[in-house]
gemmi code that builds the backbone of each chain (N, CA, C; Angstrom):
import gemmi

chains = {
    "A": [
        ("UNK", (99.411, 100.580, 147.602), (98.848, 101.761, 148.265), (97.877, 101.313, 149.353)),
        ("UNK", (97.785, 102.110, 150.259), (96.833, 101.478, 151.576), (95.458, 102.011, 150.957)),
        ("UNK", (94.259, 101.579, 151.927), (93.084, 101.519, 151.793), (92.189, 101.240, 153.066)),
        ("UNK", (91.324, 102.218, 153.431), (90.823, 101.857, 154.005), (89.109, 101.227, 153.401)),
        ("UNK", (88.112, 100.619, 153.947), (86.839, 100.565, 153.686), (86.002, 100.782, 155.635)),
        ("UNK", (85.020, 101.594, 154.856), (84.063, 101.341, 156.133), (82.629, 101.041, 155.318)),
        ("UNK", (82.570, 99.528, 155.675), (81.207, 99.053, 154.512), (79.983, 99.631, 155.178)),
        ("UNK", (79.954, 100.151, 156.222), (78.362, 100.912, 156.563), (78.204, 102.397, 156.244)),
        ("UNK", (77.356, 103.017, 155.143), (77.137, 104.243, 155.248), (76.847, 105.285, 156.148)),
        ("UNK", (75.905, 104.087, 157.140), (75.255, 104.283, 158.204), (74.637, 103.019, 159.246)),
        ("UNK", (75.042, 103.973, 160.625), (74.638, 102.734, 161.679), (73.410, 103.671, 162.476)),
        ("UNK", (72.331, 102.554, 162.754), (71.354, 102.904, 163.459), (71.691, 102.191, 164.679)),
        ("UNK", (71.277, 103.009, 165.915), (70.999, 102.374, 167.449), (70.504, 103.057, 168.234)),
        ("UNK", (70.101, 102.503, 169.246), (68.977, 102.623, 170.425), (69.748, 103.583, 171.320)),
        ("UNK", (69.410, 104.877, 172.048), (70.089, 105.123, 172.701), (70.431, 104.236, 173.987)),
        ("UNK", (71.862, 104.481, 174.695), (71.738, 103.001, 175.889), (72.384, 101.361, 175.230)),
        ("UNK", (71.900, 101.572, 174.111), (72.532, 100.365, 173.738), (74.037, 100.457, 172.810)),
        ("UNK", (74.358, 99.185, 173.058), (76.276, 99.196, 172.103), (76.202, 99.824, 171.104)),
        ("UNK", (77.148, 100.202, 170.674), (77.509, 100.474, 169.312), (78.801, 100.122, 168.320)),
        ("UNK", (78.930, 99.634, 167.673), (79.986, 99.225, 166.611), (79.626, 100.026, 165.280)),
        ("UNK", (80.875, 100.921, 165.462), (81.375, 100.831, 163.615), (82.778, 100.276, 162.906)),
        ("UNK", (82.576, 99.828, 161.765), (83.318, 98.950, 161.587), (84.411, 99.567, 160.477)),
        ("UNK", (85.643, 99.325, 160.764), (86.270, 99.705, 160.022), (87.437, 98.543, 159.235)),
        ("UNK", (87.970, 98.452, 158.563), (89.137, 97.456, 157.663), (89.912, 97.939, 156.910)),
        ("UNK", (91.127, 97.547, 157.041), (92.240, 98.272, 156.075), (93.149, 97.513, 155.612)),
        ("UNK", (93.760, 98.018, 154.427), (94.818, 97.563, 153.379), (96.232, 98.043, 153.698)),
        ("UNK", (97.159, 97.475, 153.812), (98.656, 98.227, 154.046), (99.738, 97.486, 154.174)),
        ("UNK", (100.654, 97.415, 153.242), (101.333, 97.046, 153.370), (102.710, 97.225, 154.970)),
        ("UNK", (103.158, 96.333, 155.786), (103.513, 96.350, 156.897), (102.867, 96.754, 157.853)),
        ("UNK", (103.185, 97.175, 158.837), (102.464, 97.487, 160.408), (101.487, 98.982, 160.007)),
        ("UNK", (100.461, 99.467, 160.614), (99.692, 100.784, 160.395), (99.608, 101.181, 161.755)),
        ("UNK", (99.618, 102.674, 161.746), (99.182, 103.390, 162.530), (97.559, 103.493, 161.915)),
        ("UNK", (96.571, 103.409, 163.045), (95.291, 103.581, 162.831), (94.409, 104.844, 163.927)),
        ("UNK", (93.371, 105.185, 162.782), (92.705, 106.409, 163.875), (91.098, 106.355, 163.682)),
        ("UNK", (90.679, 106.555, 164.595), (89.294, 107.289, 164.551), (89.140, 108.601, 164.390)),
        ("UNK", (88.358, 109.617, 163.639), (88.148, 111.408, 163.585), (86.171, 110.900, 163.416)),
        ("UNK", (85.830, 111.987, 164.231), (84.414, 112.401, 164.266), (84.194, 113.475, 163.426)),
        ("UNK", (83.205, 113.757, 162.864), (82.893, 114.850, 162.180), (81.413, 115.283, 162.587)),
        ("UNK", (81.134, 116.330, 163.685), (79.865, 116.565, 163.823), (79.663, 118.080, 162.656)),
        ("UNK", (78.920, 118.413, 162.454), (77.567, 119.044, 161.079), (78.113, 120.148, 160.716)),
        ("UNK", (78.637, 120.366, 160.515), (79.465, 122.136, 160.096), (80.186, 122.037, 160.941)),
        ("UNK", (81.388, 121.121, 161.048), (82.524, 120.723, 161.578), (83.576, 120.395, 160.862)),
        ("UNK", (84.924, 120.781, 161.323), (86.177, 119.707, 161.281), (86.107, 118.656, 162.209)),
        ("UNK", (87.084, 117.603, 161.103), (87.213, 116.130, 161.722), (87.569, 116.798, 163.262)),
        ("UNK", (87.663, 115.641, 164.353), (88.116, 115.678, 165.660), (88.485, 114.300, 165.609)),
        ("UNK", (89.892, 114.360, 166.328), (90.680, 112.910, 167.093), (89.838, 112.455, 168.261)),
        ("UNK", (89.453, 111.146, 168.152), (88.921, 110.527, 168.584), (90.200, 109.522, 169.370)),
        ("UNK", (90.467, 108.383, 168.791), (91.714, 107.585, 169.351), (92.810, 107.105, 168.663)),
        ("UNK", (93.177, 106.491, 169.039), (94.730, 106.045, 167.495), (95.482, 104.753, 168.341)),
        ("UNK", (95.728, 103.991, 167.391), (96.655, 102.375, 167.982), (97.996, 102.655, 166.909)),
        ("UNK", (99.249, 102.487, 167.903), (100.389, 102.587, 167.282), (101.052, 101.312, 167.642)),
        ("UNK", (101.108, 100.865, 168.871), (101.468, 99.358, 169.065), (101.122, 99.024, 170.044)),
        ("UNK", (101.517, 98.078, 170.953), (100.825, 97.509, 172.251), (99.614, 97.661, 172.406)),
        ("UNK", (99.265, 97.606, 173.577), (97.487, 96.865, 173.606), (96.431, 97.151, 172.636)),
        ("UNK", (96.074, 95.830, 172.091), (95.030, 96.006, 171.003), (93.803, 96.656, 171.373)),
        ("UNK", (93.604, 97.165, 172.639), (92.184, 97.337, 172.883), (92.566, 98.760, 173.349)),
        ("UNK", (92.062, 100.137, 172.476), (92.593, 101.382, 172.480), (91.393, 102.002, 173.413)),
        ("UNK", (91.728, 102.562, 174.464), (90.478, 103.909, 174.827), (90.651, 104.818, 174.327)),
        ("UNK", (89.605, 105.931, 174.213), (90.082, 106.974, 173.632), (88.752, 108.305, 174.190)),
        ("UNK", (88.252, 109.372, 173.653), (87.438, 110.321, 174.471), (86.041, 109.874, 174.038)),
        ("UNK", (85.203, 110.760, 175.383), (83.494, 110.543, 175.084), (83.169, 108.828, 175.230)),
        ("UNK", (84.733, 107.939, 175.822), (83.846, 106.745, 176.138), (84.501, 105.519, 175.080)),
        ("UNK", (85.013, 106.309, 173.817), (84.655, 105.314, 172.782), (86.125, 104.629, 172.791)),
        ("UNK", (86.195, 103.333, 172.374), (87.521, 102.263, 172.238), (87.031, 101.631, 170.868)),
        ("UNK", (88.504, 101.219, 170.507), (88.524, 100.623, 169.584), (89.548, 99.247, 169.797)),
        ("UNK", (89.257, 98.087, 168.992), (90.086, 96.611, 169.090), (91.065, 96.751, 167.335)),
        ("UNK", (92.135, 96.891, 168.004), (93.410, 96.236, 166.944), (92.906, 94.741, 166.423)),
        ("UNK", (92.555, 94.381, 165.156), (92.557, 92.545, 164.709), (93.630, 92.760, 163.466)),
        ("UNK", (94.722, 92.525, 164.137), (95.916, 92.111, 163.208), (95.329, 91.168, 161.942)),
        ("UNK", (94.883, 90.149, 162.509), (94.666, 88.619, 161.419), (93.339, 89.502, 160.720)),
        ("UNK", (92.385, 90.279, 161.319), (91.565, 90.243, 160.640), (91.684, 92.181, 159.544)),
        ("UNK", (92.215, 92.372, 159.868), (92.801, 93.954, 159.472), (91.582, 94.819, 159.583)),
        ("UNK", (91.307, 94.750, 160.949), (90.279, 95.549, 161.320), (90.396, 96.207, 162.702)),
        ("UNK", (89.853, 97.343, 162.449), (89.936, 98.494, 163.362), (88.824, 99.136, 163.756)),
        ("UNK", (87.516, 98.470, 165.071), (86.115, 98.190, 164.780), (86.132, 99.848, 166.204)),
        ("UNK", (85.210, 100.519, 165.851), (84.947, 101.370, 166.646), (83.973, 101.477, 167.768)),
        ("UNK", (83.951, 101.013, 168.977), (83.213, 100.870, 170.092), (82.738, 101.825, 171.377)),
        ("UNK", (81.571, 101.394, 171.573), (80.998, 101.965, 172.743), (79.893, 101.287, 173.624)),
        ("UNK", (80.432, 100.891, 175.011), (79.251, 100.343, 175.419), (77.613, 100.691, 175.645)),
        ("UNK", (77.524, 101.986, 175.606), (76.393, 102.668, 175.707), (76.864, 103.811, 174.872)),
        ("UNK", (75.304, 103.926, 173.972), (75.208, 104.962, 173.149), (74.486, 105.785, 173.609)),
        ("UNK", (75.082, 107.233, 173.022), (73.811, 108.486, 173.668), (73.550, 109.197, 172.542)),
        ("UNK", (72.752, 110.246, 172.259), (71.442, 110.644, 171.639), (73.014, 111.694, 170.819)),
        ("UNK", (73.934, 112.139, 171.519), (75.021, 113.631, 171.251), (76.026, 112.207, 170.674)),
        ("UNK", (76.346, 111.182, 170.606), (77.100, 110.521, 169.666), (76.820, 110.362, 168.255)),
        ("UNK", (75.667, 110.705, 167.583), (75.165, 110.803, 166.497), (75.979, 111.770, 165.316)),
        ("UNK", (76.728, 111.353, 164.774), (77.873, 112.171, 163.762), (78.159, 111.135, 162.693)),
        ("UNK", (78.668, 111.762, 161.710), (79.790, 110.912, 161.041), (81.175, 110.588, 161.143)),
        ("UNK", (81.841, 109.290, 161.366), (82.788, 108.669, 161.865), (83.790, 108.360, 160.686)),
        ("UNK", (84.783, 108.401, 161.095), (85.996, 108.220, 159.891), (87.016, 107.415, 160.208)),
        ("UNK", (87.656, 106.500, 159.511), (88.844, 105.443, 160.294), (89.953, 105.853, 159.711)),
        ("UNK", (91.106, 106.303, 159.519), (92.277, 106.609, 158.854), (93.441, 105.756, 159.075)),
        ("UNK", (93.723, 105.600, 157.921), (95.062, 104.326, 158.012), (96.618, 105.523, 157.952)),
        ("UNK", (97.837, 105.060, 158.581), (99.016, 105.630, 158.054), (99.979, 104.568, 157.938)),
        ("UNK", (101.041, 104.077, 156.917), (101.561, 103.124, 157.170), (102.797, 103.357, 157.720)),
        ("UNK", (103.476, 102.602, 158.433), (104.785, 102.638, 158.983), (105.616, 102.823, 158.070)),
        ("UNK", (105.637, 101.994, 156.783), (106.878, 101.837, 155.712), (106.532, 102.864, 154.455)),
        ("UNK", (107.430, 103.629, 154.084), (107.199, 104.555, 152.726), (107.491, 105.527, 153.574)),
        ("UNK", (107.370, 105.881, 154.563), (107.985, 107.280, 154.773), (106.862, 108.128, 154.412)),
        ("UNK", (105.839, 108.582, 153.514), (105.177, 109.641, 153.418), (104.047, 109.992, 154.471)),
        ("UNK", (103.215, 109.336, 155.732), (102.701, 109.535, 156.845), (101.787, 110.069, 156.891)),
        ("UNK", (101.392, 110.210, 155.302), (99.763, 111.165, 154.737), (98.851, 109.881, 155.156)),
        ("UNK", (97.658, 110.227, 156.019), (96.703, 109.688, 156.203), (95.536, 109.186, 155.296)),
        ("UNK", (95.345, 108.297, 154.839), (94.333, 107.734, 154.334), (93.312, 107.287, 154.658)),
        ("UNK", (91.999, 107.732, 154.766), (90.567, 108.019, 155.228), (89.342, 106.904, 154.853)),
        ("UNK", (88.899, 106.604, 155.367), (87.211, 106.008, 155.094), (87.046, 106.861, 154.551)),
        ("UNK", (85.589, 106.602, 153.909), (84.725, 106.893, 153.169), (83.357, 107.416, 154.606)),
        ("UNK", (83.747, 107.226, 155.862), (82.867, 107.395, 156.737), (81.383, 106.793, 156.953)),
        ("UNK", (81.438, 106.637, 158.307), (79.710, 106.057, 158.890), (79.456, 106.906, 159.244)),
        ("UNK", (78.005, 107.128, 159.325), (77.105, 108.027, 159.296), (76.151, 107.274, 160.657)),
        ("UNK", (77.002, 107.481, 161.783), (76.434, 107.238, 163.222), (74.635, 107.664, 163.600)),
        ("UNK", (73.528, 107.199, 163.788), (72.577, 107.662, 164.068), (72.250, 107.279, 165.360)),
        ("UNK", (72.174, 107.714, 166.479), (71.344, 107.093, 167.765), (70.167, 107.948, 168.126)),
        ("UNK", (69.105, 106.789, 168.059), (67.450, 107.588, 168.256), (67.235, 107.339, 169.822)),
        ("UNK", (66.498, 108.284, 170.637), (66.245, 108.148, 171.657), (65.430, 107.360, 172.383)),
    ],
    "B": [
        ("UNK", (86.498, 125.321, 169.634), (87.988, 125.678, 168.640), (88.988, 125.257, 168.853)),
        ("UNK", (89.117, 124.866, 167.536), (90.533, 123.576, 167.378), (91.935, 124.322, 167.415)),
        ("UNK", (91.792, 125.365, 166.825), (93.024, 126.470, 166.568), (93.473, 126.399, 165.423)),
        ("UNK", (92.778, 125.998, 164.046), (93.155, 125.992, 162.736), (91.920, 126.818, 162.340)),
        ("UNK", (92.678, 128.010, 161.787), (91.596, 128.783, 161.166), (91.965, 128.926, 159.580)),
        ("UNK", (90.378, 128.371, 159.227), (90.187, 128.835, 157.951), (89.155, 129.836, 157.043)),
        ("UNK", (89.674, 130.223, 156.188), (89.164, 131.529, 155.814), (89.123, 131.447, 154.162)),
        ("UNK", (87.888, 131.425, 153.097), (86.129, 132.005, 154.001), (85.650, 130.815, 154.838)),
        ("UNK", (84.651, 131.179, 155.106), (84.127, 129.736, 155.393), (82.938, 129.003, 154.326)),
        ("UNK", (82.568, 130.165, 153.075), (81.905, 129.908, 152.612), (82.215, 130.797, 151.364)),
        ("UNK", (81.929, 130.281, 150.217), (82.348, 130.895, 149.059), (81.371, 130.244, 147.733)),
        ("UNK", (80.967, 131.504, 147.039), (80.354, 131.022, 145.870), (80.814, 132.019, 144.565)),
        ("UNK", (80.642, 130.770, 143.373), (81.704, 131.401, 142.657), (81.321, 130.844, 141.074)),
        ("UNK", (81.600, 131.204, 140.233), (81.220, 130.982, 138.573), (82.284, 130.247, 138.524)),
        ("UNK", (81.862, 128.895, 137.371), (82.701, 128.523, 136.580), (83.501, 129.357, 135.893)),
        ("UNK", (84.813, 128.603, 135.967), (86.458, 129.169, 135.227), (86.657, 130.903, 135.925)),
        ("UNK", (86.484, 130.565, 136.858), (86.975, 131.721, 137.719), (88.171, 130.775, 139.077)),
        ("UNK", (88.681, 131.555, 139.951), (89.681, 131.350, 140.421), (89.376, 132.017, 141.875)),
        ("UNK", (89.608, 131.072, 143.222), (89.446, 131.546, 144.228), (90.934, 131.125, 144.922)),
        ("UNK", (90.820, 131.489, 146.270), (92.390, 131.292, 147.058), (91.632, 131.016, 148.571)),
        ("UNK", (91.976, 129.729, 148.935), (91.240, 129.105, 150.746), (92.519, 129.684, 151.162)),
        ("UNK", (92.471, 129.683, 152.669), (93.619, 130.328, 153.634), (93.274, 129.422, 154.823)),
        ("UNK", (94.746, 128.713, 155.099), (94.496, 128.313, 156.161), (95.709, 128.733, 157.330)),
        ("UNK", (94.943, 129.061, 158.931), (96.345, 129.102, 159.590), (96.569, 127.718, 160.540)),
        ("UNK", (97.699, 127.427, 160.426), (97.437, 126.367, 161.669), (97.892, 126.394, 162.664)),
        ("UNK", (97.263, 125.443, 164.115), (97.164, 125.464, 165.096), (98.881, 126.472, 165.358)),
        ("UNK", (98.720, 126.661, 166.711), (100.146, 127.715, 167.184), (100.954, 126.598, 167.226)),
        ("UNK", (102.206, 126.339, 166.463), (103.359, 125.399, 166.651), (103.597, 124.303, 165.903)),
        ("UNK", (102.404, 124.047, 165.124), (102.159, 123.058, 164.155), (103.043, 123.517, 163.022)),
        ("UNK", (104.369, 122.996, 162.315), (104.801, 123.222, 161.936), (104.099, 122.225, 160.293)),
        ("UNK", (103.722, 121.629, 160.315), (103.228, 120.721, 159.084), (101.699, 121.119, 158.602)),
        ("UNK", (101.236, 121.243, 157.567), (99.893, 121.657, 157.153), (99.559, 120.780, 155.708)),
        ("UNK", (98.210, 120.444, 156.461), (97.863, 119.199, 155.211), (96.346, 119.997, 154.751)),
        ("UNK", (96.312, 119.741, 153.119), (94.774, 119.866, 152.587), (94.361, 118.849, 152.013)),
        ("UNK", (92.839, 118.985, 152.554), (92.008, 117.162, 152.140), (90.955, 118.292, 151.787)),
        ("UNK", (90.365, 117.635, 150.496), (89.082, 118.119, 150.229), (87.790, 116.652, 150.140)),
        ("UNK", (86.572, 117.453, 150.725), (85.373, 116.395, 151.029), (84.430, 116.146, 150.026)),
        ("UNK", (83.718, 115.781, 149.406), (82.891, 115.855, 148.983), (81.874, 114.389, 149.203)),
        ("UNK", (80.439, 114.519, 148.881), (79.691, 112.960, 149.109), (80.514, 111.976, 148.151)),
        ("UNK", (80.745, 112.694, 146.623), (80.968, 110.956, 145.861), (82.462, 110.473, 146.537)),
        ("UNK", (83.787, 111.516, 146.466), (84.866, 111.061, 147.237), (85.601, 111.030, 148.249)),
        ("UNK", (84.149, 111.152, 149.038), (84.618, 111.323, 150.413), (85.795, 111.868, 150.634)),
        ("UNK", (87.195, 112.095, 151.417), (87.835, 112.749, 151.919), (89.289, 112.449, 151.493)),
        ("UNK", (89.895, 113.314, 150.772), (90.734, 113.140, 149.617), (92.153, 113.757, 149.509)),
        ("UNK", (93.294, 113.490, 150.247), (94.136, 114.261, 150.360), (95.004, 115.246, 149.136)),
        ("UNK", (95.292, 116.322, 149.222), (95.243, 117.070, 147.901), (96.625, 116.950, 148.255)),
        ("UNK", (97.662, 117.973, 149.248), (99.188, 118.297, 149.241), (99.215, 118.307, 150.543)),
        ("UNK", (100.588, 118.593, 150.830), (101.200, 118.324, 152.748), (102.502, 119.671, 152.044)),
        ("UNK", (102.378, 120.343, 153.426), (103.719, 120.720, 153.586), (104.150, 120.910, 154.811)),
        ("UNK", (105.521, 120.889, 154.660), (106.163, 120.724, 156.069), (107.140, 122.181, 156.389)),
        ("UNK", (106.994, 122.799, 157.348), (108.099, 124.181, 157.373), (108.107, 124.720, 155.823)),
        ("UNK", (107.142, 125.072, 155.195), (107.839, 125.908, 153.765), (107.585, 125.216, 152.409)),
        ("UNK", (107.972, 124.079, 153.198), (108.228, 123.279, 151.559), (107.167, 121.868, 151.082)),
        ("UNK", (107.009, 121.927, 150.409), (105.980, 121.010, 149.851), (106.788, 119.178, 149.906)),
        ("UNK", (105.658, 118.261, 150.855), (106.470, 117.248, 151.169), (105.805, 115.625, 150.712)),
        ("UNK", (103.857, 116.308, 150.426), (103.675, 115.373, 149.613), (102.465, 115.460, 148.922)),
        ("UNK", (102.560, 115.147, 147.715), (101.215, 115.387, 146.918), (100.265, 114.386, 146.618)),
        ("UNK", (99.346, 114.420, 146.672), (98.010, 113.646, 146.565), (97.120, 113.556, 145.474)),
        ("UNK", (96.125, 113.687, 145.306), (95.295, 113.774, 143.959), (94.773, 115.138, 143.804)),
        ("UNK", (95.648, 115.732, 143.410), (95.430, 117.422, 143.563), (95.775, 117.636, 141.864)),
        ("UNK", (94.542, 118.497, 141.623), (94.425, 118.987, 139.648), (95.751, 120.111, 139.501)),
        ("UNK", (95.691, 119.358, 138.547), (96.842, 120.758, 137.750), (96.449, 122.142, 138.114)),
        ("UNK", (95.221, 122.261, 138.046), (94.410, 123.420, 138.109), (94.865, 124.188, 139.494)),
        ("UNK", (94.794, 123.056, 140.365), (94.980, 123.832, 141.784), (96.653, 123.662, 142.339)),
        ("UNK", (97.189, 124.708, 143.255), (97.967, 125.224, 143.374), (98.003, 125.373, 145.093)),
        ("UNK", (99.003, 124.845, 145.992), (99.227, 125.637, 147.176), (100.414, 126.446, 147.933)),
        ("UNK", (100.580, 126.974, 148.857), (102.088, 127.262, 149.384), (102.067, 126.786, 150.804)),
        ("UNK", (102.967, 127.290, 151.575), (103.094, 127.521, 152.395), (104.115, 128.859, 152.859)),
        ("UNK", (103.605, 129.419, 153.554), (104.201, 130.876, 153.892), (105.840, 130.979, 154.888)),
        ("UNK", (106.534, 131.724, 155.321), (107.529, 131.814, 156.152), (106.544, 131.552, 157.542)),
        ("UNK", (105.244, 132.276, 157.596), (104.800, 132.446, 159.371), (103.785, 131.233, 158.798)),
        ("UNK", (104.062, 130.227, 158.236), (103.692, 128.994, 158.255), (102.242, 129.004, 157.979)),
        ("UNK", (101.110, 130.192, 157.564), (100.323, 129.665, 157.071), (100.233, 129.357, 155.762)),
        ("UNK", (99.205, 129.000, 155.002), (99.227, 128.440, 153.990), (97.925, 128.743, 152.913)),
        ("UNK", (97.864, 128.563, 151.830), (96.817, 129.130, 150.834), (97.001, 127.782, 149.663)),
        ("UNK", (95.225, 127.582, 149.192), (95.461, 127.026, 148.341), (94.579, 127.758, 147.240)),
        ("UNK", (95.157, 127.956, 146.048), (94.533, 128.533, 144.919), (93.553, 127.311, 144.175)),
        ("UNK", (92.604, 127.939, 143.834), (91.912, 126.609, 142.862), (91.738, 127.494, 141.814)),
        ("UNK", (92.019, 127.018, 140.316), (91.862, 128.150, 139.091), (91.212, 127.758, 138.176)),
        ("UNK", (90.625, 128.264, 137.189), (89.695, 127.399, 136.250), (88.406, 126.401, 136.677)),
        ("UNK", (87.942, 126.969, 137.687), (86.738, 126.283, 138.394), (85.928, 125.768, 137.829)),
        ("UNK", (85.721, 124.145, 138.191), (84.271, 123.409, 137.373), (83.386, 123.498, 138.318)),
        ("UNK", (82.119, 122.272, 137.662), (81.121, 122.738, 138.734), (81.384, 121.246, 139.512)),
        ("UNK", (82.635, 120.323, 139.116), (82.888, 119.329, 139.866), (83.528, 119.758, 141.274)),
        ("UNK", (84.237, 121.002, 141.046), (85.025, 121.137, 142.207), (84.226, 121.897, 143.533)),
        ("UNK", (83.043, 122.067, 143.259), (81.779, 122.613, 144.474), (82.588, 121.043, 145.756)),
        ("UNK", (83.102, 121.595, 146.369), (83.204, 120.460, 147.956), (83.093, 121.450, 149.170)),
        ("UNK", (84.013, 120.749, 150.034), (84.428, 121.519, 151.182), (85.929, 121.297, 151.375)),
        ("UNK", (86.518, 121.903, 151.586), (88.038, 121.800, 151.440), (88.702, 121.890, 153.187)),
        ("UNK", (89.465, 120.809, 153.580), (89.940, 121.031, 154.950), (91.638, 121.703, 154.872)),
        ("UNK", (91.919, 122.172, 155.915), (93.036, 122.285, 156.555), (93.045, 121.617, 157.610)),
        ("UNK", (94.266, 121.059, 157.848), (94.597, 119.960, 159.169), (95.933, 120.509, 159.037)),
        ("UNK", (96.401, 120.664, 160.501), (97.970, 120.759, 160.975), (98.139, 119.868, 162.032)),
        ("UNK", (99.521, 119.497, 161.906), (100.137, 118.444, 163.190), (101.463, 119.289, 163.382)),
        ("UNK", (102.594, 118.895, 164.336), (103.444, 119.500, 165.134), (104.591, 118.986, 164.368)),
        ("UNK", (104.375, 117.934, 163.723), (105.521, 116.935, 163.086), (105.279, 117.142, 161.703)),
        ("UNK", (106.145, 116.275, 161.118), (106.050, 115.828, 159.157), (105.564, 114.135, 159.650)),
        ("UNK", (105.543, 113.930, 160.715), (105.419, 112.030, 160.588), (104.094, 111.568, 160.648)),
        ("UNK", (104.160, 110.630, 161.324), (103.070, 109.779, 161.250), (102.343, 110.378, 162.627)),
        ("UNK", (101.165, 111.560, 162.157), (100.474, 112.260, 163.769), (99.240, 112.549, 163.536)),
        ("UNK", (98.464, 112.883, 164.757), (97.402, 113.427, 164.681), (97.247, 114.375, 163.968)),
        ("UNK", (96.087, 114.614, 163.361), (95.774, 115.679, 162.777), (94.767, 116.733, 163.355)),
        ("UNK", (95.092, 117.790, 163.575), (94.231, 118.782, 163.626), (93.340, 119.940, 162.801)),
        ("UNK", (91.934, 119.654, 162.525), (91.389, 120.164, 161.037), (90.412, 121.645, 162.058)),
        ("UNK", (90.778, 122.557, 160.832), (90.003, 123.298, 160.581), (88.399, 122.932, 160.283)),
        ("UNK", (87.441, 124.259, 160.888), (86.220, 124.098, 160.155), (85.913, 123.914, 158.573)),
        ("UNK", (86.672, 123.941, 157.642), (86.602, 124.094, 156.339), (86.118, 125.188, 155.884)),
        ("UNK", (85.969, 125.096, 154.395), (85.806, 125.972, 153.485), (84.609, 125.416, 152.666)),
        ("UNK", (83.888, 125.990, 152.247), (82.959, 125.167, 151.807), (82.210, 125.912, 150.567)),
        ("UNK", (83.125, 125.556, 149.309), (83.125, 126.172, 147.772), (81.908, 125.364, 146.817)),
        ("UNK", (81.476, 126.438, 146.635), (80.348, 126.049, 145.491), (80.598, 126.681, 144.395)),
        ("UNK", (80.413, 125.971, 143.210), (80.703, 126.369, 141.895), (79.101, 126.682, 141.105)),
        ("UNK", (78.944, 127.720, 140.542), (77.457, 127.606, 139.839), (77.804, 127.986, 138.103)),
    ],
}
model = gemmi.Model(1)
for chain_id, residues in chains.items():
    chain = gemmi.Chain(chain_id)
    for i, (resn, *xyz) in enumerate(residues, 1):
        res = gemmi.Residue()
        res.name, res.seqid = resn, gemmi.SeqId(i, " ")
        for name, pos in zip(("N", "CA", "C"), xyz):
            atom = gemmi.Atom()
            atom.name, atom.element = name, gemmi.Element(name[0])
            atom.pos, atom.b_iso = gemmi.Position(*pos), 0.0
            res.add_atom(atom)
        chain.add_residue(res)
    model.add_chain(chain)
structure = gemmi.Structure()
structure.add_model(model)
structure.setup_entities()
């Protein structure tokens, strides 16, 4: 069965400065991978998704993410953080093989940027 | 607005009683998935259905129950309510049965007392 982990509950940063959240997953064969935001009395929102070719995904509001095949990680990026990126973040795995295409979720980061 | 509406948005309710979430999804989305949230298990896929028919099940209690309708929305019953099952419950629709984006509703957000 796939798996994702996102080992930070929560990330603190400076507004202006980078940001990484980190995501890693379990799956047997190739994955479709995603980012969803969740701001405060919200549904998730699509953020970006890697299905094949270039490991280095853009996606909205700025943010990219890097495909690491060897390292089975799917790290969530931004070169500059702002004060309205502050949400909780979610990584979702789907695998190519099995046929069922139900998404499997982090446990979510809990994004903070102070001004 | 995403275009998945769900309905209540808020619900409170006694143990071993029985409520029904409603979700519609986006215009054209023929597939409708429920994930329920909570802090200890974070985000938890319950059932999927695709056009009508139920296509995959998740860690969803005996207790609870969903459909899907002909005009494709969908309802999930929860029956015999604990006070474990207080979460927030999503609807998400995509256009496909495959491997797609998802589009979620604001949720539902059930408290048990």
């Amino acid at each position: 069965a796939q798996s994702v982990a996102q080992p930070e509950d929560q990330v603190n940063v400076a507004e202006g400065n980078p940001l990484t959240v980190k995501c890693t997953y379990s799956v047997s064969g190739n994955p479709y991978l995603f980012w969803y935001v969740q701001y405060p009395n919200r549904g998730l929102q699509f953020l970006l998704k890697y299905i094949t070719g270039d490991n280095l995904v853009k996606g909205s509001y700025g943010f990219e993410a890097e495909f690491n095949k060897s390292q089975t990680s799917f790290h969530l990026k931004k070169p500059s953080a702002l004060v309205s990126d502050s949400a909780l973040y979610f990584c979702a795995v789907i695998p190519l093989e099995g046929g069922s295409y139900i998404p499997t979720f982090g446990r979510g980061t809990s994004l903070i940027v102070h001004p | 607005d995403s275009g998945v509406t769900q309905t209540p948005k808020h619900l409170i309710t006694a143990t071993g009683q029985r409520v029904t979430l409603r979700c519609s999804p986006r215009s054209g989305d023929l597939s409708v998935y429920w994930y329920q949230q909570s802090l200890d298990q974070g985000l938890q896929f319950l059932i999927q259905y695709y056009n009508g028919e139920e296509r995959a099940k998740g860690n969803i209690l005996e207790r609870f129950s969903a459909q899907q309708f002909p005009d494709l929305h969908s309802e999930l019953n929860l029956s015999s309510l604990e006070l474990g099952d207080s979460a927030l419950y999503f609807c998400a629709s995509s256009q496909f049965r495959g491997a797609n984006v998802l589009t979620f509703g604001a949720g539902s957000r059930l408290t048990v007392l």
